[in-house]
C-alpha positions as CSV (number, residue, x, y, z in Angstrom):
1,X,-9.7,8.5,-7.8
2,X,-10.8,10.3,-4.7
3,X,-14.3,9.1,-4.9
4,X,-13.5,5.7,-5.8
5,X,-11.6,5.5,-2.8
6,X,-14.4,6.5,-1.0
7,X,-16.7,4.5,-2.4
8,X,-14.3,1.3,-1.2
9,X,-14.7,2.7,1.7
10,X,-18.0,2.1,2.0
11,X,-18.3,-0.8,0.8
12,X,-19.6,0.4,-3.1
13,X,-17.0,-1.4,-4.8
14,X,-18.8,-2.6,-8.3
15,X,-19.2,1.8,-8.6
16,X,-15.9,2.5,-7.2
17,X,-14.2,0.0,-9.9
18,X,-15.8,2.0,-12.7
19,X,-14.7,5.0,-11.8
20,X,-10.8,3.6,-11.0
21,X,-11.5,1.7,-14.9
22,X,-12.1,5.9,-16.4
23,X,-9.3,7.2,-14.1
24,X,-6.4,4.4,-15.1
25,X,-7.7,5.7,-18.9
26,X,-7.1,9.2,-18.3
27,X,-3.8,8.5,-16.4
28,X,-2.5,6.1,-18.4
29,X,-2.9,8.0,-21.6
30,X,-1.8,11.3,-20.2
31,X,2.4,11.7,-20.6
32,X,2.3,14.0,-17.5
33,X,0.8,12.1,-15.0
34,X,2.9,11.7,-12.7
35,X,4.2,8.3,-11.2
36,X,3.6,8.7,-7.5
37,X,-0.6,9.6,-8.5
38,X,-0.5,6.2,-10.9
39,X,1.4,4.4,-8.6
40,X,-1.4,5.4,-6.0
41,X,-4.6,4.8,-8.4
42,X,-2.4,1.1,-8.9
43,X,-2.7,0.5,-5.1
44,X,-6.3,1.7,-4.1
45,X,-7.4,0.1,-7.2
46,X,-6.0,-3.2,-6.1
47,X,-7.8,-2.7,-2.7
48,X,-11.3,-2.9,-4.5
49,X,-10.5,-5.6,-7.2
50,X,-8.9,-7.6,-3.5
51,X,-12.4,-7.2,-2.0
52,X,-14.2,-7.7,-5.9
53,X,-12.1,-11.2,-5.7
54,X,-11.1,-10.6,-8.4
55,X,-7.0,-11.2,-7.5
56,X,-4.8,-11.9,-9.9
57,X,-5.5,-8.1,-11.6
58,X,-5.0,-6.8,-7.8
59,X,-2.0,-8.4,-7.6
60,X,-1.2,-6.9,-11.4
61,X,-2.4,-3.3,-10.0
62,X,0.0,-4.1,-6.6
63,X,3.2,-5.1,-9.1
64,X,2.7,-2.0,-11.4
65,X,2.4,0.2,-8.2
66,X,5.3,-1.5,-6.9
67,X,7.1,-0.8,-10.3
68,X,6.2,3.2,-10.2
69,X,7.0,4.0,-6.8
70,X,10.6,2.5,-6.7
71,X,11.4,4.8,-9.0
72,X,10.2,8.2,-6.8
73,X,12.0,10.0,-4.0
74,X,10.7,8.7,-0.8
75,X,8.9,6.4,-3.2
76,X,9.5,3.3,-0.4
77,X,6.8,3.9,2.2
78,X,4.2,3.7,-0.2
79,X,6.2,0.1,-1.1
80,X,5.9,-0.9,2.6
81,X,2.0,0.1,2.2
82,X,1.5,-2.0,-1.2
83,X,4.0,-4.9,0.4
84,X,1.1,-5.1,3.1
85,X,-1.8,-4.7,0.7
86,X,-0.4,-7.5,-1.6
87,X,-0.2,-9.9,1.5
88,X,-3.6,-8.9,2.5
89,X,-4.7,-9.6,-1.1
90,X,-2.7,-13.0,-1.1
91,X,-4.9,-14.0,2.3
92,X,-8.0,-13.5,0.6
93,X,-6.9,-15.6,-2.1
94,X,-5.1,-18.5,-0.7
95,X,-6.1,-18.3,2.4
96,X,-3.6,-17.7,5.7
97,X,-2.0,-21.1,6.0
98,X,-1.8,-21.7,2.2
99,X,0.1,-18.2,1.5
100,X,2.2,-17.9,5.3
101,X,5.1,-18.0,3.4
102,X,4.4,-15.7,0.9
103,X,2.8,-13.1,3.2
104,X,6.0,-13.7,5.5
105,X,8.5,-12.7,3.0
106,X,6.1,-9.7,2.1
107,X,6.1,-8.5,5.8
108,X,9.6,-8.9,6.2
109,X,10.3,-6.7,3.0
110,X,7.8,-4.1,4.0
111,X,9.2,-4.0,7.3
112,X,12.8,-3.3,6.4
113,X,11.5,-0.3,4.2
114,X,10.6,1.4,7.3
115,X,14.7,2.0,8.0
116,X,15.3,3.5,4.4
117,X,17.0,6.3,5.7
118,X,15.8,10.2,4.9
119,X,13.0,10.7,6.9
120,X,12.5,14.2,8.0
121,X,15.1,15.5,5.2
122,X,14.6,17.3,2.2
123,X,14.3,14.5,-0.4
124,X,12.6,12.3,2.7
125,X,9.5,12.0,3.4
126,X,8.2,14.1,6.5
127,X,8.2,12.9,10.3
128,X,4.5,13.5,10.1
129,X,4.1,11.6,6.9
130,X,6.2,8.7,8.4
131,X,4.7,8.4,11.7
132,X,0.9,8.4,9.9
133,X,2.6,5.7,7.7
134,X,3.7,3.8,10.8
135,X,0.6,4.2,12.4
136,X,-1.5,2.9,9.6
137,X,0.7,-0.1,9.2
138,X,1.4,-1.3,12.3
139,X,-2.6,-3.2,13.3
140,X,-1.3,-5.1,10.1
141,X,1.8,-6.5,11.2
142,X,-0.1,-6.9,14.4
143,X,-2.8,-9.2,12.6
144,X,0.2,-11.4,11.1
145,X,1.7,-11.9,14.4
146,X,4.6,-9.8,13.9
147,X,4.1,-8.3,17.1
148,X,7.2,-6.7,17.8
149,X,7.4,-5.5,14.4
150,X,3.6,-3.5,15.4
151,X,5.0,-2.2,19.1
152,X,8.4,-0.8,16.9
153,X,6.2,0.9,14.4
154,X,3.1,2.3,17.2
155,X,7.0,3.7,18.9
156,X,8.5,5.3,15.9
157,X,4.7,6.6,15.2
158,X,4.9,8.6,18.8
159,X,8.1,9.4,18.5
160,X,7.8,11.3,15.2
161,X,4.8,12.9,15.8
162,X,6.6,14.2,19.1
């Protein structure tokens, strides 16, 4: 998974959907896998089938994430991250003005995610972990035009790593 990853990263992503292929085998077929790592090969393999064109198994890979990670403690940051991957996914697609409504209702559900409370507690997810979260998804609310939705998160970001 790791090196797929990085191979999306740079760009390799006819070698980085071969080795996402063998990993969703080995974690799909193994009873302890646990949901969070699935749920994370679901989203970063949608990233490279979003960039492959090939959409409607990214958007597949983005609803089976989806699935997993509702069900896991703290579980609803990596939702936010695969809300904004989907409408990201649904821009390549469509195209902006075709799937603005779509992509709306995704940023709006992503966004409210980002008040689950817990953060910092026990079953939460770290300040650390939430600010690097808040960080990472803030240029993408940005992009949309949500721009006081991006200022909120780049706040919450400093604050928490504070």
């Amino acid at each position: 998974v790791n090196a797929a990853t990085m191979l999306n990263a740079f760009g390799e992503n006819d070698r980085a959907i071969a080795l996402f292929e063998k990993a969703r085998a080995i974690y799909e077929s193994a009873a302890a896998t646990r949901p969070d790592l699935l749920g994370g090969l679901y989203n970063n393999m949608g990233l490279v089938l979003t960039a492959l064109g090939r959409f409607d198994e990214a958007k597949d890979c983005y609803r089976k994430a989806l699935d997993l990670m509702q069900t896991i403690p703290s579980g609803w940051l990596e939702c936010a991250i695969t809300y904004l991957n989907l409408a990201n996914a649904l821009e390549a697609e469509k195209g902006l003005e075709a799937a603005e409504s779509e992509i709306f209702d995704l940023l709006d559900k992503a966004y409210e995610l980002f008040d689950t409370p817990g953060v910092g507690s026990p079953e939460g997810p770290s300040r650390g972990y939430y600010a690097f979260v808040c960080e990472s998804c803030a240029p993408t609310f940005g992009y949309y035009g949500y721009f006081l939705a991006a200022q909120d998160l780049e706040k919450r970001a400093k604050e928490n790593y504070a």
